[in-house]
N, C-alpha and C positions, 0 to 999 in steps of 0.2 A: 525730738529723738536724739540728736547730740548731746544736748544737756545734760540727759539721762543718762549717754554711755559716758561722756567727761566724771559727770559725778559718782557712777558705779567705778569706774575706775582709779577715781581719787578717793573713795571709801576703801575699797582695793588696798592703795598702796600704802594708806595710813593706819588700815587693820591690821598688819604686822605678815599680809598675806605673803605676799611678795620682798618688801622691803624691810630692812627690822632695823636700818641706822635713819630714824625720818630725821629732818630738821624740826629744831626743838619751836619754833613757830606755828608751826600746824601739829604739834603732836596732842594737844588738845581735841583735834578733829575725830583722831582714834577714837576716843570715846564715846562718839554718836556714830560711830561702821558698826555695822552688823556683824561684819566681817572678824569685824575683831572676836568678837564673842561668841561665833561659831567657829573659829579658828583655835580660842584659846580651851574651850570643850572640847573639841577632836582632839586637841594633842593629849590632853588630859584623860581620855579613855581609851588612846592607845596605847599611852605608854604608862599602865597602871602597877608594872611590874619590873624589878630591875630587868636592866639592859646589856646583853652582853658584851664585855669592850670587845673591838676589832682589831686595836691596833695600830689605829688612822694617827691618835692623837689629838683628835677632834676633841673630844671631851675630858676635862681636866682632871675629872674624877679618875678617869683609868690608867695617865702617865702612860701612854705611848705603849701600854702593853694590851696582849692578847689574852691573856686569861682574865679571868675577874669579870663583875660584873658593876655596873653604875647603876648607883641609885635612881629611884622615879623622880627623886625631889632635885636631882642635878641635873637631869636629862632636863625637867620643866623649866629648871632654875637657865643653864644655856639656851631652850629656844624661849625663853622672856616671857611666860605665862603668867598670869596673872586672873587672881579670885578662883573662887573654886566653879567644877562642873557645874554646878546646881545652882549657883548664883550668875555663870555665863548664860542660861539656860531660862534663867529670869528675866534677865536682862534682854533678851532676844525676844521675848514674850510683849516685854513691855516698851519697848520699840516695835514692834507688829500691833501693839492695840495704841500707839503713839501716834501714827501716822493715819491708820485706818480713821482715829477721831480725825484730825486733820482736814483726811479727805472730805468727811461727811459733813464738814462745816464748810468746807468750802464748798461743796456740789449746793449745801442747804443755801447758802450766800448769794448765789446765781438767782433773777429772777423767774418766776415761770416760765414765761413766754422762751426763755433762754436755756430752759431746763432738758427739750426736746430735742 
């Protein structure tokens, strides 16, 4: 049971969930989180339309003003998205049927007698 919240939460923090500056040593991990790939889907169908500036400055596209609107592709481009909806959306697919084989080779692996 630890294992499994250590490792949901180091998927977690190398999915871009939480953290977006990882150390470039484990940033290969990213790429086998789920997280990541339902992370980079969601931002990608919410934010499918410009954006209106605020103001903040936060985003380079709008220079610190309040009128105007930023683009979809800068809003994606600042929170660090990457591939498209439909290929995150694959990719989650095939990590769900990656693991499931996994399982089933391993349950098959187990002798009978052990299978109960």
């Amino acid at each position: 049971m630890v294992i499994m919240t250590v490792l949901a939460l180091s998927l977690m923090v190398v999915g871009g969930f939480f953290v977006r500056n990882v150390p470039f040593w484990i940033l290969w991990l990213g790429y086998v989180s789920p997280f990541k790939y339902s992370y980079n889907s969601s931002v990608q169908l919410v934010f499918d339309r410009p954006v209106p500036c605020d103001g903040s400055g936060v985003l380079a596209a709008c220079g610190g003003r309040s009128d105007g609107y930023a683009s979809e592709e800068d809003v994606l481009d600042f929170l660090g998205t990457e591939f498209s909806a439909g290929l995150n959306a694959g990719l989650l697919l095939l990590i769900f049927v990656v693991v499931r084989i996994f399982a089933f080779l391993a349950l098959k692996s187990k002798k009978p007698e052990e299978r109960s």
